[in-house]
N, C-alpha and C positions, 0 to 999 in steps of 0.2 A: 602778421603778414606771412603768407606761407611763402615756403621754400621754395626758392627757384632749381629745379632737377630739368636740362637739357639734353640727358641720355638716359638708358636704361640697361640693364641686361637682363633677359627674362626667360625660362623655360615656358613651354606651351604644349599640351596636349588636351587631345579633343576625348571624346568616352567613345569608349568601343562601341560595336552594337550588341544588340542580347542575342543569347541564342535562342531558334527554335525549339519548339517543346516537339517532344514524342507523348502523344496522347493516344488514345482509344476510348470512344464513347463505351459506357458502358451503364445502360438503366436499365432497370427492370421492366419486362415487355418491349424491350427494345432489342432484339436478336440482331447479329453483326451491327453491331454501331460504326462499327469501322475506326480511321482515325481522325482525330479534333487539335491535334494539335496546334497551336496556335500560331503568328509569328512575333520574333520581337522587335523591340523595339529601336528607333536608330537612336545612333551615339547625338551627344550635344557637340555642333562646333566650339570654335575660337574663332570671334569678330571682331574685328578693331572697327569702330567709328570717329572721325574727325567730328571736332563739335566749339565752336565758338568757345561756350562756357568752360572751357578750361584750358590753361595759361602753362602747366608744367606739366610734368613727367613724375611727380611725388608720389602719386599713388603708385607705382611700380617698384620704388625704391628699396621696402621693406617687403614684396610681395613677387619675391623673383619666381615661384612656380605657380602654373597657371593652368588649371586641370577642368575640361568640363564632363558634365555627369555623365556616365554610362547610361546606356539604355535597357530598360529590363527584359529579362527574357519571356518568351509566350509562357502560354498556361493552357491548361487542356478544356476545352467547349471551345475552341476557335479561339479563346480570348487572346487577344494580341496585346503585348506589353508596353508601358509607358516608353515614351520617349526620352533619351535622356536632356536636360538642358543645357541651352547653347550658354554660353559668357559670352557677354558682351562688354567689350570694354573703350571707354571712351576716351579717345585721347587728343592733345590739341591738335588744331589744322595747322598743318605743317609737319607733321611727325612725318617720319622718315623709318621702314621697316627693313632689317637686312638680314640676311642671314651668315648668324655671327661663323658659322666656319668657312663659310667662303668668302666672304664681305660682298654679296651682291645683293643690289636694292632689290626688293621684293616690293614693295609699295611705297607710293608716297602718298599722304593724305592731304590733300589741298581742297579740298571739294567737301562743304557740312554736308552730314547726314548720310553721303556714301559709306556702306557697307562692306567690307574689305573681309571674307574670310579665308584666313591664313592656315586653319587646322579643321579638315573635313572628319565631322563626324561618321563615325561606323555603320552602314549600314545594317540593320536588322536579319539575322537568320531566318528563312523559311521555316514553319511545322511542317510535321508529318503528312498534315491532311491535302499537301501541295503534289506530293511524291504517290497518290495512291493510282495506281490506272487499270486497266481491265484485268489486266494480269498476276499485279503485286498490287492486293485491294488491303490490303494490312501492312504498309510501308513502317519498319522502325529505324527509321532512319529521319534527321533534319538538320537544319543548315546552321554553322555557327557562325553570331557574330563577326563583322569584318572589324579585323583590330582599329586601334586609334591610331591616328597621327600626331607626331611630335616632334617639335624643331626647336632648338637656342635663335634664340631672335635676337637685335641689339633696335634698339629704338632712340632715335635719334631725333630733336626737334630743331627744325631753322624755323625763325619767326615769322609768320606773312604778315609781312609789311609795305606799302610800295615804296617807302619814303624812310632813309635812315641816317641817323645824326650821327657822323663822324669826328673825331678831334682826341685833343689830348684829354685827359681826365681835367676838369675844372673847367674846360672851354666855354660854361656856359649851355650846354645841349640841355641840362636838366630844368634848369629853368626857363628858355625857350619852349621847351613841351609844355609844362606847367601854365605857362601863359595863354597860351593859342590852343589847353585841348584841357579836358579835365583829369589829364592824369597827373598822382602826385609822386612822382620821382624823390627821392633823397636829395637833397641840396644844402653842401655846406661847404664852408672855405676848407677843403682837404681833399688830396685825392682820394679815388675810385669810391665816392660816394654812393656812385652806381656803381651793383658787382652784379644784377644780370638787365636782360631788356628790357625798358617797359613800355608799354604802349599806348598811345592814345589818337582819339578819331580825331581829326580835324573836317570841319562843315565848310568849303568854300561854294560861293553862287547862293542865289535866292532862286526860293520854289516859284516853280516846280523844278527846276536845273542845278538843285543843289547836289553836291557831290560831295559823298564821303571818301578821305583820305587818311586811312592807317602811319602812324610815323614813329618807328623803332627810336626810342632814346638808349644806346649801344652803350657797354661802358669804354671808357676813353681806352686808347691804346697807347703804348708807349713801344719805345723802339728796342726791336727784339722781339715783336708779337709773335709775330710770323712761327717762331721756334719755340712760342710756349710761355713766354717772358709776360708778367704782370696775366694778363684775363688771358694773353693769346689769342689761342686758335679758337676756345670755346666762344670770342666775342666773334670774331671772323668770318666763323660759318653762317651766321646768323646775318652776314649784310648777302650773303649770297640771291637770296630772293628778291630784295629789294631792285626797282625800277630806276630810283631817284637818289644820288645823295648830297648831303648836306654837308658839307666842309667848314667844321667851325674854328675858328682863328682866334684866339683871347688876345687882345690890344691892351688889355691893363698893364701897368708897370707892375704887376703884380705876378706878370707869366715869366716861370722858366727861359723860356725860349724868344726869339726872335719871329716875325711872321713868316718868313720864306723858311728856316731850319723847322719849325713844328708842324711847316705842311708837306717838306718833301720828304721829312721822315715817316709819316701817316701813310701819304701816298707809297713811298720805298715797301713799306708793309704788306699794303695790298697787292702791289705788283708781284713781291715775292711770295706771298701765300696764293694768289690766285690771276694772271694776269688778266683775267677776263672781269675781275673786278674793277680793277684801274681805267677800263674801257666803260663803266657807266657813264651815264648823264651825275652830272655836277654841278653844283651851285655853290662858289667859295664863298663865305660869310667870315666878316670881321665883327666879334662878340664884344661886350660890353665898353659901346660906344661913348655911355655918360660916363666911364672912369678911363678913356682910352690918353695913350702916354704919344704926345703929339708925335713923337718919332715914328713910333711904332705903328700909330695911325698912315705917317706917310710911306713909311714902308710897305706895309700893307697894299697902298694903291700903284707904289710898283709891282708889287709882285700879284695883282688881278690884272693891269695891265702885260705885263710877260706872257701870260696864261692866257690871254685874250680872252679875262673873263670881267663881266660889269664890279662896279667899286662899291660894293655892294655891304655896308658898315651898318648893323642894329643896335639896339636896346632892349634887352626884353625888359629890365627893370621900370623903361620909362615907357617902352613903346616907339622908340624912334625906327621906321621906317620897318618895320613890322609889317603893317599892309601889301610892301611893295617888295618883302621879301613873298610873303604868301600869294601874291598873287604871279609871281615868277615858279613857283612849287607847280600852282596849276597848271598855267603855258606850257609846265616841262614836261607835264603827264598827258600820252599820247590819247586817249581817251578824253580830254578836257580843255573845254572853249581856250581856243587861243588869247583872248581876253577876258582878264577876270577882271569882276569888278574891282577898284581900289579903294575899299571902304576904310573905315577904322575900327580899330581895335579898342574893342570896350573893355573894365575891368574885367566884366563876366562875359566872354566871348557865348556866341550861341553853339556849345557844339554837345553832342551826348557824352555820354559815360564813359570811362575808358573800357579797350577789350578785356 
């Protein structure tokens, strides 16, 4: 499984351009040939591309200088010099470019396939044969190469996701994904099973109105995230994009915590790393309902009532009420029929691959 890398720090430069040549034809039976000098050729950029196909930042990791080729200089008969080539480099949607001595964003890539050049290549120096005119018909003189460009970047990736599963570590998030998407998450009785995001599509509605839904499985947070404490910030920044979140609550007598203390400590988090996160759309969930601890269960339904939020208790192990959690996912995403159908949940949901 490869490494999850969420930042980078990288040097970048493009290739100069070439210089032009100082030429003079000169054959035989050819009296004044004059000049031939050629020009050269431009430098390669530095391009970043966002691209589906790729999930980290690991290619940058060991590969902090980032140089493209120079371009060659002319040659005499007019011949004009190779260009140098660009780098292109691919990075996930959602990277984030800044430039590390000021920290200001330079680009964000959200968009596949957009092209993003961050280090322009050199232009090419004129030859001689540009410089000749009625009066200086033997110009020795030509233009050099315009240097390269170079900057310290830091690269950063938040996840695109609309939809991100929040809670303590164990709450159940990983399993929930695993069920309703085909991504396979780490799942075991221990915390931070999950140490980065992962993702998978969920397919709700029948074609032709089917709609795909991205759904960040986050690693759980614990209190103190805010300042660094367990995953912290690096889990954090990663719910920033999301649209929708999912509030998962563990009912087993198996949880640390009580239902009202493991959700206002969650929530405490968000508000202090970022208040504008505390302000998404939410849907509180009470997790593993076939092992849920009757108290804990009615606690629970106080504290969805408080919140003035529905009483809303699944299974992903069995499937209880799964349907009518995912059809509330839909309703909640502004782009998606107010009613979704309430089908069920087969062993093998119909949905693609994960991102």
């Amino acid at each position: 499984m490869p490494q999850f890398v969420d930042e980078a720090r990288v040097f970048v430069e493009s290739g100069k351009g070439g210089s032009g040549s100082v030429s003079f034809r000169r054959e035989k039976y050819v009296p004044r040939g004059g000049p031939d000098g050629g020009d050269g050729g431009d430098g390669g950029s530095i391009v970043f591309v966002g691209t589906p196909r790729k999930s980290t930042l690991l290619d940058f990791k060991h590969r902090p200088k980032l140089k493209a080729q120079p371009g060659e200089a002319g040659r005499g008969k007019k011949q004009h010099g190779a260009n140098g080539r660009s780098l292109l480099l691919e990075v996930p949607l959602g990277t984030q470019i800044f430039d590390e001595e000021t920290g200001a964003l330079l680009f964000d890539l959200i968009h596949p396939g957009k092209k993003i050049v961050v280090a322009q290549g050199g232009r090419g120096g004129r030859g001689n044969v540009h410089f000749a005119t009625a009066t200086r018909q033997a110009p020795d003189m030509a233009e050099p190469g315009r240097p390269s460009q170079s900057f310290h970047l830091r690269l950063e990736l938040k996840v695109m996701a609309r939809v991100g599963l929040l809670g303590f570590p164990n709450a159940g998030k990983s399993t929930f994904l695993s069920r309703v998407t085909r991504a396979h998450p780490r799942i075991a009785a221990y915390p931070f099973t999950t140490l980065h995001p992962h993702l998978g599509v969920l397919i709700l509605g029948t074609p032709p109105d089917e709609k795909e839904i991205v759904i960040a499985d986050l690693p759980g947070l614990i209190e103190g995230a805010h300042e660094g404490k367990g995953l912290g910030i690096r889990f954090l920044k990663h719910v920033e994009r999301t649209e929708l979140l999912l509030h998962f609550v563990d009912l087993s007598a198996a949880s640390e915590y009580d239902p009202e203390t493991a959700y206002f400590i969650v929530r405490r988090e968000l508000m202090l790393f970022n208040p504008e996160l505390a302000e998404k759309p939410e849907i509180l969930v009470g997790t593993k309902k076939d092992a849920a601890d009757p108290e804990r269960l009615a606690r629970f339904g106080i504290l969805a009532r408080s919140q003035d939020r529905p009483e809303l208790a699944i299974s992903s192990h069995t499937g209880e009420c799964l349907p009518l959690l995912l059809a509330r996912i839909g309703s909640s995403l502004p782009d998606f029929p107010s009613e979704v159908e309430d089908g069920t949940i087969s062993e093998e949901p119909p949905v693609k691959e994960t991102v």
